[in-house]
BALOBA-1460 file (C-alpha; in Angstrom, 3 decimals):
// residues 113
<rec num="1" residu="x" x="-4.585" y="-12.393" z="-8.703"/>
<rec num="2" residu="x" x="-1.713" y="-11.405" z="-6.430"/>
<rec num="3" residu="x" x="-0.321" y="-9.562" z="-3.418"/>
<rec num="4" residu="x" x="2.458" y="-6.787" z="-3.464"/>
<rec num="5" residu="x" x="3.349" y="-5.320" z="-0.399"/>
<rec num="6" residu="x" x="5.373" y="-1.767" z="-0.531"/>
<rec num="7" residu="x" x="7.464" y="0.057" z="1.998"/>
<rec num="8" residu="x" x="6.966" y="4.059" z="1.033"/>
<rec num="9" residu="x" x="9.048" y="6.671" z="2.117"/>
<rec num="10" residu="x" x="7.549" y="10.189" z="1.895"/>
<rec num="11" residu="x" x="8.441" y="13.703" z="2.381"/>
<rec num="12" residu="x" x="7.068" y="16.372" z="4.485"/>
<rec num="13" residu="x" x="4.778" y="17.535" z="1.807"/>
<rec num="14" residu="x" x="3.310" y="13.839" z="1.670"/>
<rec num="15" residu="x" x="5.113" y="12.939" z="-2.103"/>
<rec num="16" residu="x" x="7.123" y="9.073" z="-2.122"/>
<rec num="17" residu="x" x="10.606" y="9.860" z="-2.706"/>
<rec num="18" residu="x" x="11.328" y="6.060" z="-2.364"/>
<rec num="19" residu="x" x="9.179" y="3.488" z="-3.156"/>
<rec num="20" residu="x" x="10.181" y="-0.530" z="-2.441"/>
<rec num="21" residu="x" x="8.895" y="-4.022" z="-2.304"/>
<rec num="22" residu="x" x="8.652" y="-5.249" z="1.278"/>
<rec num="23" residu="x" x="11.040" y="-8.450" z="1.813"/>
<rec num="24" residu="x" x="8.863" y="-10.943" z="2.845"/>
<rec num="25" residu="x" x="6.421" y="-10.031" z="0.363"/>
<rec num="26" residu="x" x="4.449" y="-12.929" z="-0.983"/>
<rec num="27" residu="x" x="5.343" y="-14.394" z="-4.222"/>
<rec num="28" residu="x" x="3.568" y="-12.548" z="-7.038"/>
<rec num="29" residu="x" x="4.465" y="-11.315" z="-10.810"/>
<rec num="30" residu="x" x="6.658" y="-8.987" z="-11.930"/>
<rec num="31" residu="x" x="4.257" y="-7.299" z="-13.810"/>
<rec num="32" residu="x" x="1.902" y="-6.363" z="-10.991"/>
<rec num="33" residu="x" x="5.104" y="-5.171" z="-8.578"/>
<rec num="34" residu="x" x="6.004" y="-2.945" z="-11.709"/>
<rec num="35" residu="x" x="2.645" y="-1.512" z="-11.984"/>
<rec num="36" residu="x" x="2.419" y="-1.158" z="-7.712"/>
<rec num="37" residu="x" x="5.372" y="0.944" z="-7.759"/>
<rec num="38" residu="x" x="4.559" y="3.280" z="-10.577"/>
<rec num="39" residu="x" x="1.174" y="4.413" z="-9.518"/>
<rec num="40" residu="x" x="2.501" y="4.536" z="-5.421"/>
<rec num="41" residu="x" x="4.947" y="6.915" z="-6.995"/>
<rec num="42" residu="x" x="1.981" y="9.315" z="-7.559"/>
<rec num="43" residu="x" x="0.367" y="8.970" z="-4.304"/>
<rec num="44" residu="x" x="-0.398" y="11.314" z="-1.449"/>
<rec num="45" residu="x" x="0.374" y="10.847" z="1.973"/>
<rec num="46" residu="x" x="-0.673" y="12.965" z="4.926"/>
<rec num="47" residu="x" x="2.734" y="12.995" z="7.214"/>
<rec num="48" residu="x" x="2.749" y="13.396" z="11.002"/>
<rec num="49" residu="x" x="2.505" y="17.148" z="12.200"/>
<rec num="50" residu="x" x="4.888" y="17.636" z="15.206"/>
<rec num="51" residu="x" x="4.897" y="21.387" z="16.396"/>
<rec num="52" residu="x" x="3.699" y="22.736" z="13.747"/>
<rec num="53" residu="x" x="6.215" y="20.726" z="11.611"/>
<rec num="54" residu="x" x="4.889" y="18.047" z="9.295"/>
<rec num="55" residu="x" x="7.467" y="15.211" z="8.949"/>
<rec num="56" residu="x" x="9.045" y="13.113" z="6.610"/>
<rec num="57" residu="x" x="8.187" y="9.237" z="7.089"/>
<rec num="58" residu="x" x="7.628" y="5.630" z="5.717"/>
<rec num="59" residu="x" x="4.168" y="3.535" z="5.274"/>
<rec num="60" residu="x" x="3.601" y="-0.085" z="4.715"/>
<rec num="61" residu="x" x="1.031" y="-0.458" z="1.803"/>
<rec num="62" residu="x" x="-0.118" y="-4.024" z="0.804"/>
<rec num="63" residu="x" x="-2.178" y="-3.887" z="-2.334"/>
<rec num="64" residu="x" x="-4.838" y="-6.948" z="-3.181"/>
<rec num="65" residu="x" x="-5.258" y="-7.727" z="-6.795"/>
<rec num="66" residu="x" x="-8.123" y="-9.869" z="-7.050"/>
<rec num="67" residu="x" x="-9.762" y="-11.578" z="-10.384"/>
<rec num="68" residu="x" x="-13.570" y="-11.412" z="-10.703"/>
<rec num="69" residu="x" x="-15.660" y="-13.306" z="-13.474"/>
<rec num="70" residu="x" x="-17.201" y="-11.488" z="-15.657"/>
<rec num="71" residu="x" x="-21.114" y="-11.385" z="-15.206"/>
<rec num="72" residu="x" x="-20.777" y="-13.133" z="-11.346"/>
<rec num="73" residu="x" x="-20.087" y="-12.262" z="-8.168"/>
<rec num="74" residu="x" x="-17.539" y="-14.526" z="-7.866"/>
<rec num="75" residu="x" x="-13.636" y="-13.565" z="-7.559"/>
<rec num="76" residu="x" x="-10.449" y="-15.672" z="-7.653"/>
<rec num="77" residu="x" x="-7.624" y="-14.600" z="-4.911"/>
<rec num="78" residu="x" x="-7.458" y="-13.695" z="-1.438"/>
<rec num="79" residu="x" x="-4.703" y="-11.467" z="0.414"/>
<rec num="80" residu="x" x="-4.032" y="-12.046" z="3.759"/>
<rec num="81" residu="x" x="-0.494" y="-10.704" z="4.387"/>
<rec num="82" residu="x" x="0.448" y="-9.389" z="7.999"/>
<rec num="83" residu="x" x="2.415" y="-7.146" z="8.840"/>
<rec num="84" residu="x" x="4.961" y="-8.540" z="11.416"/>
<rec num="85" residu="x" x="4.356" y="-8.488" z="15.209"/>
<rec num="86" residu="x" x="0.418" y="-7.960" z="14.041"/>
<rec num="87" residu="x" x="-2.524" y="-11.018" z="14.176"/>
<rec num="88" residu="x" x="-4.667" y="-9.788" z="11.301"/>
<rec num="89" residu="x" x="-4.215" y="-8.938" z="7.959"/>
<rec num="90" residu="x" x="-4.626" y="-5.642" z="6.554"/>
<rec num="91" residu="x" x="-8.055" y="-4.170" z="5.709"/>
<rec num="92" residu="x" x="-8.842" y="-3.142" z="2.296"/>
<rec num="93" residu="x" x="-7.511" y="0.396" z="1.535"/>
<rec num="94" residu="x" x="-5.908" y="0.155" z="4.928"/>
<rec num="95" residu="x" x="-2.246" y="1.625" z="5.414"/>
<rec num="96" residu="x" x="0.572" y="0.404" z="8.158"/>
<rec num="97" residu="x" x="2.035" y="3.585" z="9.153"/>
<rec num="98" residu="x" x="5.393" y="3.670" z="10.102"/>
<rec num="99" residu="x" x="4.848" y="6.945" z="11.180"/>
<rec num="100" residu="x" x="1.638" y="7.306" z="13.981"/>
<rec num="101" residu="x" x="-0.355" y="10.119" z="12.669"/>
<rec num="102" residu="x" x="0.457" y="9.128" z="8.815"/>
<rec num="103" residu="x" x="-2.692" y="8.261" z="6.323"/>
<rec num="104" residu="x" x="-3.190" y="7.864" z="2.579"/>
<rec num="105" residu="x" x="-4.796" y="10.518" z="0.764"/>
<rec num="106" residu="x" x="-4.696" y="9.067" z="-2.377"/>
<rec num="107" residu="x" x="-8.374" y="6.571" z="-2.622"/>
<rec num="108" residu="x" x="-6.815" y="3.443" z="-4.452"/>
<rec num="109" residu="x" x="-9.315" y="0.782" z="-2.877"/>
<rec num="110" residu="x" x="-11.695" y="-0.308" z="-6.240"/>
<rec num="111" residu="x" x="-9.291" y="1.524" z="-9.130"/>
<rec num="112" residu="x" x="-6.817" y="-0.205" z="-11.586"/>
<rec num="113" residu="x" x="-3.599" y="0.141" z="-11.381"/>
């Protein structure tokens, strides 16, 4: 189980041109912040449209990797990380837009990454 947090710049047509762990990210493996970047890289983002104009901009992602046992309903891990100046964490396949009118196209929520 584990929490990485990314910061993702995107281009106008929605494609990460830079993708980064978030600073005060909580402790987790290397392994899952290797395999967080690599499939943000092929994401989709839907970028502000201002006159006509989509923009470039930057999204907070925090992605929740949680353990379930096999044959239960039980799971081991819980993410909680806020984003700063917030009071609640994140919900599931929920994005922090730097940007106001930005979303995530790309359905992550229940996939492996």
């Amino acid at each position: 189980a584990g929490e990485v947090v990314l910061k993702i710049a995107y281009d106008a047509d929605g494609k990460p041109t830079d993708v980064k762990l978030v600073a005060d990210s909580p402790a987790t493996s290397k392994t899952l912040i290797e395999a967080s970047v690599e499939a943000a890289r092929s994401w989709l983002f839907q970028p502000e449209v201002v006159g006509g104009r989509a923009l470039a901009g930057t999204s907070v992602v925090p992605i929740c990797y949680v353990l379930q046992v096999i044959g239960t309903n039980r799971t081991r891990g819980k993410c909680d990380w806020k984003a700063p100046g917030h009071d609640r964490a994140l919900d599931n396949g929920e994005a922090l837009a730097l940007n106001p009118a930005a979303k995530l196209l790309t359905e992550v929520a229940g996939r492996t990454l």
